[in-house]
N, C-alpha and C positions, 0 to 999 in steps of 0.2 A: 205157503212155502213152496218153494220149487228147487230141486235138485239134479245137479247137471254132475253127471261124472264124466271126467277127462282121461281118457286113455289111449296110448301111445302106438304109434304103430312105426316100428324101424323102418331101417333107409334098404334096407333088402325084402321089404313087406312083410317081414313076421311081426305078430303082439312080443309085447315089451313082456317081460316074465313074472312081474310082479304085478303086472297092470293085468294079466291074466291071471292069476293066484287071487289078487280083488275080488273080480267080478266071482268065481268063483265061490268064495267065502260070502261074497252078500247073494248068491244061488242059495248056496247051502243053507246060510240061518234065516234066509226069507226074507232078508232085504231087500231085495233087486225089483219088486210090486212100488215100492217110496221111492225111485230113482225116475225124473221126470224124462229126463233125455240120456243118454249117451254119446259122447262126443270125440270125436278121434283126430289126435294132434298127430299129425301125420309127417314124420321127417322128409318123406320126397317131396310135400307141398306146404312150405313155407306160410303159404297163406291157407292152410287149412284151417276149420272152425278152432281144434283144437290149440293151434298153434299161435293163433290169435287171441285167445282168452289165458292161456299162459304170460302172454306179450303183457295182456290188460291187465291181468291179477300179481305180474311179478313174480308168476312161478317158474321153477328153472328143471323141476322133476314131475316124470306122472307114475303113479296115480294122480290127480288131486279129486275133490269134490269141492262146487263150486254151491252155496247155499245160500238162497235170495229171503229174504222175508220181506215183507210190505211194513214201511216206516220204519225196517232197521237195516244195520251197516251189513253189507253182505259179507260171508266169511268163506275162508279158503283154506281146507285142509287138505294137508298130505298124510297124514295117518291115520291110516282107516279106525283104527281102535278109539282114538280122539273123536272124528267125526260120530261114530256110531255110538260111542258116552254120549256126548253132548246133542247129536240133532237127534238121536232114531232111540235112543235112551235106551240100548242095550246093555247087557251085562256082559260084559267083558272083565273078565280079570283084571289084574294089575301085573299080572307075569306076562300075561297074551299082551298086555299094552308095552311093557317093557320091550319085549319080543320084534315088536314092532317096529320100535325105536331103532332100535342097536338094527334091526336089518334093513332102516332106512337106507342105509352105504349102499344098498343091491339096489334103490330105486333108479330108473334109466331117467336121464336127463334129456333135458327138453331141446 
């Protein structure tokens, strides 16, 4: 399995506020050791890595995480709670998953 997390980096060069609050939270619970790459879609460079695998997967906001497996379809999540159920099998709430959701609107767009 291989996991690329995509995060954003403004057109004034600051981290995007939630893409910063991410990486953060997979610090804190000890996720960030399972994250293969890190990858930065970067608003002044159009063709940055990031912004090219947004272009490929059809995402339009970052966070996302980009998740490869051998002989399956590869998957693209925008909410961390989502991703960390399902690929890293954490436990996370259903209030913290909620949470997430509803503060998807503050995700910064690609």
């Amino acid at each position: 399995m291989n996991i690329t997390f995509v995060k954003k980096i403004k057109a004034d060069g600051t981290p995007c506020r939630k893409c910063a609050e991410v990486q953060s939270r997979l610090e804190k619970e000890g996720y960030i050791d399972k994250i293969d790459q890190t990858v930065i879609a970067d608003e002044r460079d159009m063709d940055s890595k990031g912004m090219q695998l947004a272009k490929q997967y059809n995402v339009n906001q970052a966070p996302f995480f980009i998740v490869e497996e051998e002989n399956k379809e590869t998957k693209v999540y925008t909410i961390y709670f989502k991703f960390i159920n399902e690929i890293l099998n954490g436990s996370s709430s259903e209030e913290d998953a909620v949470k997430d959701i509803l503060d998807s609107n503050d995700l910064d767009f690609l």
